[in-house]
N, C-alpha and C positions, 0 to 999 in steps of 0.2 A: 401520816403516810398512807399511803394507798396500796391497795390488794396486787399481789404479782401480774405482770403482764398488762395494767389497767392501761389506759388511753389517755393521756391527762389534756382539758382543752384549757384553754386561757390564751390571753395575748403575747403575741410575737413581735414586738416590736422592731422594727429597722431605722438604722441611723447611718447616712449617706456621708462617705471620709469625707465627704469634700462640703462643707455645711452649707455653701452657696449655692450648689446642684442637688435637687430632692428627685431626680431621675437615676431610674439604673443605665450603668453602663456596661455593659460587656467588657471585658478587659483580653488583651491579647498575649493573656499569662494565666498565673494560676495563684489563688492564696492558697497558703497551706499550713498554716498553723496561728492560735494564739498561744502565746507566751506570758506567763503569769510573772507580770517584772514591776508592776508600779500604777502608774497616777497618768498616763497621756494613753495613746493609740501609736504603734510604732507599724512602721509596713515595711515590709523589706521582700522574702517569701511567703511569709508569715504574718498571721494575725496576733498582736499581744494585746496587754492590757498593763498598761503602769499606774498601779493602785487606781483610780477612779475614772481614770480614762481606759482609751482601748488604742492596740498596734496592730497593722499589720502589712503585711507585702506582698502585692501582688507580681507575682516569680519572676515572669520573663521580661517584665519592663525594668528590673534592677535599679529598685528604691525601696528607699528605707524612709516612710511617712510617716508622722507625729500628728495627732488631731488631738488637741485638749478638748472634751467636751465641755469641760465648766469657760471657758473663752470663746472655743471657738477658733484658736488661733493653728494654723496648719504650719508644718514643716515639713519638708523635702531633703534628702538626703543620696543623689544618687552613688549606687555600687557599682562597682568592676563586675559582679556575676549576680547570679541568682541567691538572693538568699535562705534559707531553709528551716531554719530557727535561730533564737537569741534570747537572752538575757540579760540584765542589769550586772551590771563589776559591783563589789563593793567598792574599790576604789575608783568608780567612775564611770561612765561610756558601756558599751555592750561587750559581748561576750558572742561571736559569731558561727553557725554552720553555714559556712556559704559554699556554695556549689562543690568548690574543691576542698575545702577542709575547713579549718580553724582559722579566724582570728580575730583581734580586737578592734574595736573602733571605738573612737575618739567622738563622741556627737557635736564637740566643740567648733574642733579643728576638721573634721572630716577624715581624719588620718585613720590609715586603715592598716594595719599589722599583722600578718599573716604569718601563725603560729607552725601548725602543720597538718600535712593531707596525708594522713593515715590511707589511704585509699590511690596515693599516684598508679598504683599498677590495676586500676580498677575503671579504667575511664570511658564506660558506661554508665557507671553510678554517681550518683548527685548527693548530698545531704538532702532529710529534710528532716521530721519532727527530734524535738528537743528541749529538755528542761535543765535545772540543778536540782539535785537531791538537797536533804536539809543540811550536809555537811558543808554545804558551797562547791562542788563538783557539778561540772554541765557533763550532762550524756544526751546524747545524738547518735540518730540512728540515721543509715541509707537506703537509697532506694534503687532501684535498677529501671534506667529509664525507658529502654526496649521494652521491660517486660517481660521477657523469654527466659528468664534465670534467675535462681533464690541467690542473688552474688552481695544483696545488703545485710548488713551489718550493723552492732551498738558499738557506741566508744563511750569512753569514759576518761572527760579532760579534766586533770585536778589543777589544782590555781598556781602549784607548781611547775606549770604547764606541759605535765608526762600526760602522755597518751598511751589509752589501752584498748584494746578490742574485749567485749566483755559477753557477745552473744553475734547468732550470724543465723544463718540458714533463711531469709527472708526475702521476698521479693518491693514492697515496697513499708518500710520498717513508719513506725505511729503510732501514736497510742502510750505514748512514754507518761508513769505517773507512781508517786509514792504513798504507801499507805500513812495514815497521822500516828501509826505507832514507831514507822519506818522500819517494819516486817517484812512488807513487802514490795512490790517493784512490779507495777504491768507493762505488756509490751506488746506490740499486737501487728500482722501482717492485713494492711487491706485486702490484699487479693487474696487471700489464703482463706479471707472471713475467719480470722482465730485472733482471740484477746489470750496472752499466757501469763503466769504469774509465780515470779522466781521468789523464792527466801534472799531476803536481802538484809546483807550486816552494813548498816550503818557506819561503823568505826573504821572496817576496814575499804565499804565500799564496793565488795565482795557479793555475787551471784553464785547460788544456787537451785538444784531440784524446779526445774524447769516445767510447769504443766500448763494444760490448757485450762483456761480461767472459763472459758465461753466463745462457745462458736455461734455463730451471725448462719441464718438462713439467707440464700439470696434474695431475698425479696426485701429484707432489713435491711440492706446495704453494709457495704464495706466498712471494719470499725477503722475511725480515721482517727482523727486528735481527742484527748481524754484530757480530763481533771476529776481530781478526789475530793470528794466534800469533807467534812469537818467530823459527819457522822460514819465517815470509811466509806460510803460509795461512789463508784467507780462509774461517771458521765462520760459516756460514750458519742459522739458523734459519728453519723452513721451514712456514708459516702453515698448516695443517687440511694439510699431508703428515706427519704424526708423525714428523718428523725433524729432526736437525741436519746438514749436511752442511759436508766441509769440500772447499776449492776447493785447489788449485795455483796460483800466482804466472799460469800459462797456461790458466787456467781449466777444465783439466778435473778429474772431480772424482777424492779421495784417496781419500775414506769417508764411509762413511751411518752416524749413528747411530740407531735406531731409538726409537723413545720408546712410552710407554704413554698419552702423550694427542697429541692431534692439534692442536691452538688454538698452539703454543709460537710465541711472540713477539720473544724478546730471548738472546742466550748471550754470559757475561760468563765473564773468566777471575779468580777468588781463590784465598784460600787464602794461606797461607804460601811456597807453592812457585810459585803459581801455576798450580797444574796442576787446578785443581777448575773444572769450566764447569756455572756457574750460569744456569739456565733461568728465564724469565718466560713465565706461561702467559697466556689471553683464560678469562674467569672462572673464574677460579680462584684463591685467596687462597696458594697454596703456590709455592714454589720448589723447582723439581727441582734435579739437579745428576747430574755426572757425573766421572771421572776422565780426564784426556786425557794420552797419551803427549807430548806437546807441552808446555812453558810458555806462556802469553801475557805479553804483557809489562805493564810499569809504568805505572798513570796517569797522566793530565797533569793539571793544575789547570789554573782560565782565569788566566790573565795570570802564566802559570809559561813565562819562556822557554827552552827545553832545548838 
């Protein structure tokens, strides 16, 4: 490991969804998360990762893209909205936050099942980041797309598919991630530049004692999409600061990684070993990646209880 605050340089690699096209393309939407679900690349709003591959969606064009890196072979799935985050079912297909709330899709049939929108009276706001804790619960947080009002919000959808509000006061909600003891629970406002970190009961699924984990100077950029390593730290992506940073369990930071675009959105850990952190950018059609001394750990499916 390396001294707090240090600068870590190494290479950055980037990998183009589209494996025919080694050109960036500007996109006329937005990624905005990876999703730690598996073995392909899925794209919808979001950026995932299915086990050895990588997902993601770029927002406003409303698709859900699959890239196996080990083929090569691409898939298409277009949405009715924007999607915002996702994960793998145990029994199947995904597990969706798309624009207006919850539902399931089918990656077979394309069927798309639309659970519920905790948020109808809210229609300024969109979904975006989201994961499942290790009990198989997806939680998803919102965002306010004006901008002018803290009006986002956390849910928390269990496989029985109740829905609960479980935290709020946010303008653009990210940063969702659990500790490997599942103590605790980070949650973080881009604009607000603040990462927080509740006490979290696992069995019940329950939030507490709410603090600030780490506040972002402006010049760091906005904390955007997270994942937790295997040794408890907390990988920050860090919105127009051309960084990934990674946290301590006590918040202060380990290392900066330094990046060659500034927009980076989402860092998911794949690969084989798990040691590969896959980047989602804001227009831009590509996935960076990088090597990290650290593992991250195994995904969870919804309604996978561990």
């Amino acid at each position: 490991m390396c001294d707090a605050g240090a600068v870590q340089s190494g290479h950055v690699g980037v990998v183009s969804l589209n494996p025919a096209d080694t050109t960036p393309h500007a996109l006329d939407g937005r990624v905005l998360a990876i999703a730690e679900v598996g073995d392909r690349i899925v794209v919808g709003g979001t950026f995932t990762r299915i086990r050895s591959a990588r997902s993601t969606t770029p927002i406003r064009r409303r698709y859900l893209f699959a890239f196996d890196p080990a083929t090569g072979a691409n898939r298409v799935w277009p949405m009715p909205e924007e999607v915002g985050s996702f994960a793998l079912r145990e029994g199947g297909g995904l597990i969706a936050a798309l624009r207006s709330g919850f539902a399931l899709i089918d990656l077979d049939s394309g069927h798309i099942e639309r659970l519920i929108d905790p948020e109808a009276d809210r229609p300024e706001n969109r979904f975006n980041d989201g994961r499942c804790d290790r009990r198989g619960r997806f939680w998803a947080g919102t965002m306010n797309e004006p901008r002018d009002a803290r009006s986002g919000a956390l849910y928390r959808l269990d496989p029985d598919h109740r829905c609960q509000r479980m935290a709020d006061d946010v303008m653009v909600a990210n940063g969702l991630a659990f500790s490997p003891d599942d103590r605790v629970m980070y949650w973080s406002d881009s604009r607000a530049l603040t990462i927080w970190a509740f006490d979290f009961d696992a069995a019940s699924g329950t939030l507490a004692n709410r603090r600030i984990f780490a506040r972002l100077a402006p010049h760091q950029g906005g904390p955007d999409g997270a994942a937790v390593d295997a040794e408890g730290g907390y990988w920050s992506a860090c919105y127009r600061g051309a960084r990934v940073m990674r946290f301590r369990p006590d918040g202060t930071i380990e290392r900066k990684i330094r990046l060659p675009v500034s927009r980076v959105t989402m860092c998911a850990f794949g690969g084989p070993d798990l040691r590969t952190v896959y980047l989602g950018q804001l227009l831009d059609d590509r996935v960076a990646w990088f090597r990290s001394p650290v593992a991250g750990r195994p995904p969870v499916h919804w309604g996978w209880l561990v």
